[in-house]
Residue, then its C-alpha position, 0 to 999 in steps of 0.5 A: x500500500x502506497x504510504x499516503x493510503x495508510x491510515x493515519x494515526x494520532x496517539x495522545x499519551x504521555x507516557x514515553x514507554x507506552x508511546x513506543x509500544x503503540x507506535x511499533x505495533x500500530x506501524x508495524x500492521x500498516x498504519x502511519x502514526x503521529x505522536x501528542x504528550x498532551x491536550x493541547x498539542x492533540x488539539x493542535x495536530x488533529x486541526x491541522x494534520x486531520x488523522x483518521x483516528x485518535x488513540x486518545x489517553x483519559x489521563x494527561x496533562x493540561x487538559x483531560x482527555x475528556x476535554x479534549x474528545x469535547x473540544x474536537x467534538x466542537x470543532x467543524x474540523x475535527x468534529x468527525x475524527x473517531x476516538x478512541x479512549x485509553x483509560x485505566x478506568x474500568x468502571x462503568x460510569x467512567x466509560x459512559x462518561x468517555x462515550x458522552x463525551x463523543x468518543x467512539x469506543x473505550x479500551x481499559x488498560x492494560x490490553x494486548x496491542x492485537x486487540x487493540x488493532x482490531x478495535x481500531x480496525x472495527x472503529x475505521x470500519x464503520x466511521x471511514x468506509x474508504x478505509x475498510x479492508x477486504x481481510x479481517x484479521x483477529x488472533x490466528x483467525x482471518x477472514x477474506x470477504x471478497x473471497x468469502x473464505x476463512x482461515x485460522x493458522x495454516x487451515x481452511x474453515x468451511x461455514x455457512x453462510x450464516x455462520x459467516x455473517x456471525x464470525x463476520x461481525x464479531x471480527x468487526x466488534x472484537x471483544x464486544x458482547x451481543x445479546x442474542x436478540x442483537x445477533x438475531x437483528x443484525x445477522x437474520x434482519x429486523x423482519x426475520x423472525x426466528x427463536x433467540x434460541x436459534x442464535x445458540x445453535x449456529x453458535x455451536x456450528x461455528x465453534x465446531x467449525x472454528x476449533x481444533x482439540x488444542x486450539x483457544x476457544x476464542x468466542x465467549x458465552x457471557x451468561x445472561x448476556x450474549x456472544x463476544x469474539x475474544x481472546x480472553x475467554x479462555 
């Protein structure tokens, strides 16, 4: 991919060590990376290098992380860009306050630099479509939508095409956990109707399908809730 197609990233972060990590990984899986150490020089490159997104750290000096989200939000220019928060938060009222005040997704540290690429991925997916990739990629497992073929390490996985649009969203939203009724909306349609059980059984073919004897189950059961795609599950 020629430089100037890949897509740009702004990491606000003050924390040096943290920095390096980012950048390494984050240029390493093709994307171009800009560097702020604190609220006011984020505002200052985002208004005048428009990144494609923002890796934004609650925690800075200055300005809060939050003030920033609230100030690009603000401006015509920088209005658009997705954010994304880092935060040592965990709580819940914390994330809601960091997605009020316009971010578009919100990671607690720590977390693996893998799911973080595919949050981003997911993010510049929905929010910048001339960006979006013909292959996903999430752990050992990648997806090739043109040619609507799954692999996981050196292997080819066979689903059906219901088990494909199942896999196919959870690598768009890694780590996140669906309710079977959202499952059913978005993979069957809002004017299909079908029991919320139904959701369990092709869950069933699809981690069938997906895994071997020594390999990690990656997709979730979280009880009372849903489904997610993540690698923690084990």
């Amino acid at each position: 991919m020629n430089a100037s197609l890949k897509p740009l990233v702004l990491i606000v972060e003050d924390e040096a060590d943290l920095v390096t990590l980012l950048s390494y990984n984050l240029e390493k899986e093709g994307f171009r990376v800009l560097t702020a150490g604190d609220g006011e020089e984020a505002l200052l490159l985002a208004d005048e290098q428009a990144p494609h997104l923002v890796l934004l750290d609650w925690m800075l000096p200055l300005m809060s992380g939050l003030e920033v989200c609230r100030q690009m939000r603000r401006n015509p220019k920088t209005r658009e860009i997705p954010i994304i928060m880092l935060t040592a938060r965990g709580e819940e009222a914390d994330k809601v306050r960091g997605l009020n005040s316009g971010a578009d997704d919100y990671i607690s540290k720590p977390f693996s630099p893998t799911e973080l690429v595919a949050r981003i991925r997911a993010v510049l997916r929905r929010a910048v479509p001339s960006l979006a990739e013909e292959l996903l990629r999430y752990g050992d497992i990648s997806m090739d939508l043109a040619a609507h073929r799954v692999r996981r390490n050196s292997r080819d996985i066979h689903l059906g095409p219901t088990e494909f649009r199942l896999l196919r969203h959870f690598m768009q939203h890694p780590g996140r956990v669906f309710s079977r009724e959202q499952l059913l909306d978005i993979v069957w349609g809002h004017d299909v109707y079908v029991e919320p059980r139904t959701v369990d059984v092709h869950i069933r073919r699809l981690r069938k399908a997906l895994n071997e004897d020594t390999e990690l189950d990656m997709i979730r059961t979280v009880r009372s809730a849903g489904y997610a795609l993540d690698m923690k599950s084990a």
